[in-house]
N, C-alpha and C positions, 0 to 999 in steps of 0.2 A: 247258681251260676251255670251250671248245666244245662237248665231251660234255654239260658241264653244263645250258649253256645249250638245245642240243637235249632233253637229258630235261626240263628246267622248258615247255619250250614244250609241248611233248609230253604234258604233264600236263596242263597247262592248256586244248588244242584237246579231250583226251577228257573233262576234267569239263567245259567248253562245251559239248560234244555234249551231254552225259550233261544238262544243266540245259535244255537245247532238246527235249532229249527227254522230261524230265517236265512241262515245260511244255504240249508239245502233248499228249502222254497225259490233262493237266487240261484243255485247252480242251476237250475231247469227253467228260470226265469229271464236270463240278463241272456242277452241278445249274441255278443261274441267271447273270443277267447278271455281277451285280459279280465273283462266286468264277472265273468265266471270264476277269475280265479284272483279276484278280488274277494267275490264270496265264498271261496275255501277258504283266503286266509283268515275270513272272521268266522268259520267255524274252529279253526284250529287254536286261534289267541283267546279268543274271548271265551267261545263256549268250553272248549277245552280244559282253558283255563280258569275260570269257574267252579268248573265242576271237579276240577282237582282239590282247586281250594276247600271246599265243601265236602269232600272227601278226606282232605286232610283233617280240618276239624272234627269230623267223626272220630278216627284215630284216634287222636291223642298222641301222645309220645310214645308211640311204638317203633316197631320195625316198620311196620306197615306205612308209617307216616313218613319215614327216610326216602321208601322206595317211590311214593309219592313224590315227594321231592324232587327227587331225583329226575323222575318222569315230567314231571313241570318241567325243570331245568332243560332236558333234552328237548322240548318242546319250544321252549322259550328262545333259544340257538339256533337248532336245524330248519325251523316254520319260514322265517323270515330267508334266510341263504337258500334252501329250495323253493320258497317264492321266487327271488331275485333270476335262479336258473332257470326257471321255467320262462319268466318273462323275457328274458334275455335269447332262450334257446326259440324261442315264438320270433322273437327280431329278426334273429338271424337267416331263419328258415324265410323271412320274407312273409311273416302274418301280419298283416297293417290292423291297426286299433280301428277303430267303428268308431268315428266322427261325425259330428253334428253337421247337418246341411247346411246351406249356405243362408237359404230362408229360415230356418229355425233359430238362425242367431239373431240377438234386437242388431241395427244398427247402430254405429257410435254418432253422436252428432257434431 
């Protein structure tokens, strides 16, 4: 049972990499504010979260796996509410989204 558990963590710490990984490749890649902090929040949910998991199954039923927990949880709460401020607080200031041109869209017929 242990194999198993080792391969499922093990799965899960390298698709967390691999989601922190496309995440920062978009923060340096995606053109304005929001599509930037679009790709924070999928480093923060996914790969994050992933790797906590994977983490946690290492563990076991310890202390260590509470604090885990715990740290998912915090995670799971504040990501999405300081996503929402940022975008909110970019409105405010008067940051317009990056919209598609008028030619790049098909016409409807």
């Amino acid at each position: 049972m242990s194999l198993w558990i080792d391969g499922l963590s093990w799965i899960c710490l390298v698709a967390g990499g691999f989601f922190c990984v496309v995440g920062a490749v978009g923060l340096l890649r995606m053109p304005d504010f929001y599509t930037r902090m679009h790709a924070a929040s999928l480093i923060e949910t996914l790969g994050a979260g992933l790797i906590l998991f994977g983490l946690l199954l290492q563990a076991g039923f310890t202390l260590v796996a509470v604090k885990l927990l715990m740290v998912g949880l915090l995670i799971f709460f504040v990501s999405p509410t300081a996503t929402h401020a940022l975008a909110r607080a970019g409105m405010v200031r008067g940051l317009k989204p990056l919209l598609a041109d008028k030619e790049d869209t098909p016409s409807k017929p």
